[in-house]
N, C-alpha and C positions, 0 to 999 in steps of 0.2 A: 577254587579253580575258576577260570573264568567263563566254562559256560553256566556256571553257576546263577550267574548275576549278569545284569545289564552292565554296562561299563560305570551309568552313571551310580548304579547302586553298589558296584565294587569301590567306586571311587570314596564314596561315603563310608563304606565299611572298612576306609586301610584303617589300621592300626595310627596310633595320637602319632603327631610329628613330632619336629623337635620343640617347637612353638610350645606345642600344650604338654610336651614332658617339661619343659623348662620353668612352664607358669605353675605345675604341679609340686617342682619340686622348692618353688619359690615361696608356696605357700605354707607348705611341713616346716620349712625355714621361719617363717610369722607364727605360724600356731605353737610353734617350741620355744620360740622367744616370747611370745602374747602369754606361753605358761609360766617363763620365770618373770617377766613383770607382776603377773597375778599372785605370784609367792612375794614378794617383795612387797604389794602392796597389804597382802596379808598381816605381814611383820608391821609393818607401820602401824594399820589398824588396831593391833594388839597392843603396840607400844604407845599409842595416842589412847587406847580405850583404858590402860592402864596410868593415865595421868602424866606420862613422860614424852619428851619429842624423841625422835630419833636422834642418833651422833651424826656428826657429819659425812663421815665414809658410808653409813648406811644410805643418805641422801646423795652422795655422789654416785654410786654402784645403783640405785636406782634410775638415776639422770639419765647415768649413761643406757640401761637397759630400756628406759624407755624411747631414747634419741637413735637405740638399734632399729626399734618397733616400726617408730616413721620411716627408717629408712626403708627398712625391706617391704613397707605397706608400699610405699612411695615407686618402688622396686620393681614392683609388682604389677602397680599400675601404668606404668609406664611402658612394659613389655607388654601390656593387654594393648596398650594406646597405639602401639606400633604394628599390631594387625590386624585390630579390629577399625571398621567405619564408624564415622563418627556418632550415625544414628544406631551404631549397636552398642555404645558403652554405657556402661552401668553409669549411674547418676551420683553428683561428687558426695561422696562419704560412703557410696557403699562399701557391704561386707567385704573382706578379700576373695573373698570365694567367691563372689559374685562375677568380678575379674574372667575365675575360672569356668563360671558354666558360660559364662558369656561366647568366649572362644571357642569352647567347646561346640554351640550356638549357632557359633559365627558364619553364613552363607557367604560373608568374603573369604574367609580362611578355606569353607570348600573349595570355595572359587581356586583360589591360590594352589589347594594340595593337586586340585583336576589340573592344571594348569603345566604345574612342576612335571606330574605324572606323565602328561602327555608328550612336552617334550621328550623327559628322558628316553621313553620310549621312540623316538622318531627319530631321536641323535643316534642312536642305539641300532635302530633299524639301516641309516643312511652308512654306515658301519657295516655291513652284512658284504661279502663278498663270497665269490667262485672263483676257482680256477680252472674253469671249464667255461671256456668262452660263452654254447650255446646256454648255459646255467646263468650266467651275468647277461649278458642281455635280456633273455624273457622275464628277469628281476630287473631291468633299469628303469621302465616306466613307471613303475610301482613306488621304486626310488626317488624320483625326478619326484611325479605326486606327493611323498612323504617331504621332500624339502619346499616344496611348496607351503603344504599346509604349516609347515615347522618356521613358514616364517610371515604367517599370515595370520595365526592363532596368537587370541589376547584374553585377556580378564572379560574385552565385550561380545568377544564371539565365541568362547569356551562352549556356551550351552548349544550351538548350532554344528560346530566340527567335531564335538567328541566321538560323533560314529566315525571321523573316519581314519580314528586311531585303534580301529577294530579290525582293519587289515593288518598292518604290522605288528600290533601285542599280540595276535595269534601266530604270525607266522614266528617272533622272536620267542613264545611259549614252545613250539615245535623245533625250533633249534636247540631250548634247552634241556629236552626231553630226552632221561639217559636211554632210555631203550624204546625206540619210536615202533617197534615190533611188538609193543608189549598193548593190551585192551588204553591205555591211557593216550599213548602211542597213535592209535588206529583213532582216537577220539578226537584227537587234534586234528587229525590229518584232513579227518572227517570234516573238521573249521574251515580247512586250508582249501577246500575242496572249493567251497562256498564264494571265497576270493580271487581264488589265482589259478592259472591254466595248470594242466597236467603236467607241465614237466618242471613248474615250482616242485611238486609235491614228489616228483621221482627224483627233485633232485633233494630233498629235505630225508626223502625217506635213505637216500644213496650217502648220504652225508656230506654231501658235498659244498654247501654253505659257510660259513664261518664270520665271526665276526673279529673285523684287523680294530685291533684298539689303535693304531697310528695314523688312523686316518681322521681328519680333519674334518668336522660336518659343513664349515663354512665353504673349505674348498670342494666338498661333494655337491651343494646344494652347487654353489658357480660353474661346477665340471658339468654335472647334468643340466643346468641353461644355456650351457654351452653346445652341449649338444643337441637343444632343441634349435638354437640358434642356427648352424651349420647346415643342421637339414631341411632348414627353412629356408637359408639363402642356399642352397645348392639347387630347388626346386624353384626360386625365383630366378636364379641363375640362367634353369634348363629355361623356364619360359622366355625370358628375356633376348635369350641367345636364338631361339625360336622366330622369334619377331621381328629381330633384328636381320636372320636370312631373308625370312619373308619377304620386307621393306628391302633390303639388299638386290632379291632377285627382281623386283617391281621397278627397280631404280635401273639394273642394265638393262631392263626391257626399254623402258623409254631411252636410255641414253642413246641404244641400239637404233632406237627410231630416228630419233633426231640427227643422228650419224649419217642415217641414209636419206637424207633431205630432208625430211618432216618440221614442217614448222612448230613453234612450241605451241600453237593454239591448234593447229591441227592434232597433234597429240593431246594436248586438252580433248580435246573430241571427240577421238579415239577412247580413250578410259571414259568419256561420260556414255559413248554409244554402249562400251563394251559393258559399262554398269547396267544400261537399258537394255540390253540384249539378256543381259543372265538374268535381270528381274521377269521379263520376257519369257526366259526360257521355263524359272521357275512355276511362273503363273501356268504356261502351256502343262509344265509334266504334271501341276495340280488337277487341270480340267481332264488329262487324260486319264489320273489316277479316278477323278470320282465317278469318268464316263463309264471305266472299265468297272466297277464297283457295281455300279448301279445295273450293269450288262448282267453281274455275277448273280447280284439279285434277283432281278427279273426271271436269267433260268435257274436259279433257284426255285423259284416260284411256279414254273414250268413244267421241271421235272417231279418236282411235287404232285402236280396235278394231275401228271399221266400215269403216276404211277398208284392216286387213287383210281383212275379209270381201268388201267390194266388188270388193279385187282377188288372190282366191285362184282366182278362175275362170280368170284369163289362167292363170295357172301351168299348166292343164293342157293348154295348147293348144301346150306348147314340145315 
């Protein structure tokens, strides 16, 4: 299960791909052929230690079994070549099996399973729908972050994103959980707790999630940039449209001036008194705020003192 393990120690622990079932089962193919070579060259050694050469069919049936040999060695290492780095392959003539612990080995082949893993899971998760409006929304930020990371995550930043395929493999564990009422059930939920607000979890536990196999994760990732997009420029939008009155009402003020005779330098002079005037005003309501302040202090200070004097006379009565 996965609170069993770290992510990246489940990652290590999945079961062999198809890679090293395939190099595995390449090599039972060499070792069964490497055994009828070794019979065959048995036979010769008998027929040479007994003073005779072999017939010719015996030497062609051996040819060909040994020209099997190369191939499937050949075979072999060339499927190691193609996922192993180049500083991890065995050195030329080794064993075949050498091939396979190599893979086995192989910290780019982890790389590669953490990698495959993580997507799946994020395609998987980008996938997840309601049909309860409030249910899909309090899930689309979540969404939006999982296509992010699903298109940002490589072989060079695998070891620094893997946590944060820790939200969605828990929450897609809790969608596949037949009885979420059940102690296993409650254990997820428990994960889900850790991630996502309370009514992920009322809605996980209400059933009401599902994942649409017909949706497209590239159009999901686009649909939720989309929607960051929209509500960005709808808030650039309100600001602008803001500024724009602003400047608007600033503009018939003076036009209004200039209307009723104002010349355009006298209006000039007008906005620069009226800018002196408010910086004016500002400075004044400052001096008054720190007068009043410092007033506040003072009887602060005041009524402090009378009220040691009022009650210094108890004191002598103890």
């Amino acid at each position: 299960m996965l609170s069993k393990y770290s992510y990246e120690e489940l990652f290590v622990q999945e079961e062999k791909t198809m890679e090293a079932k395939k190099l595995n089962e390449l090599l039972d193919l060499f070792n069964t052929q490497a055994d009828s070579v070794k019979n065959r060259l048995t036979d010769l050694l008998v027929t040479v230690s007994d003073e005779r050469i072999p017939d010719e069919e015996t030497l062609k049936s051996f040819n060909n079994d040994m020209d099997t040999l190369v191939s499937e060695y050949d075979l072999l290492k060339n499927e190691a070549q193609s996922v192993l780095a180049v500083d991890e392959m065995p050195k030329e003539g080794s064993k075949a099996s050498a091939y396979v612990e190599a893979i086995n080995n192989s910290k780019s082949r982890l790389i590669k399973l953490q990698l495959e893993k993580a997507k799946a899971v994020l395609e998987r998760f980008l996938k997840v729908k309601s049909l309860i409006a409030e249910y899909e929304a309090v899930l689309s930020p979540f969404k939006t972050k999982a296509a992010d990371v699903l298109h940002e995550i490589s072989k060079e930043n695998i070891d620094d994103m893997i946590s944060e395929i820790e939200a969605p493999a828990f929450f897609l564990e809790a969608l596949d959980t037949e009885n979420i009422n059940s102690p296993e059930g409650f254990r997820v939920l428990g994960e889900i707790n850790k991630y996502y607000p309370m009514q992920v979890q009322w809605g996980l536990a209400g059933g009401q999630y599902f994942v649409d196999e017909s949706v497209d994760t590239e159009e999901a990732f686009v649909s939720s940039k989309e929607k960051v997009r929209e509500k960005a420029s709808v808030e650039d939008a309100k600001v602008e449209d803001s500024s724009e009155k602003e400047s608007d009402s600033e503009n018939e003020i003076l036009e209004d001036m200039v209307e009723d005779g104002h010349t355009t330098e006298k209006v000039a002079k007008i906005v620069e008194d009226s800018t002196d005037s408010s910086d004016e005003l500002d400075l004044e309501q400052k001096q008054e705020t720190e007068e009043v302040a410092d007033e506040d202090v003072q009887l602060g200070i005041l009524t402090a003192t009378n009220r040691v004097k009022n009650s210094s006379p108890s004191a002598s009565f103890r």
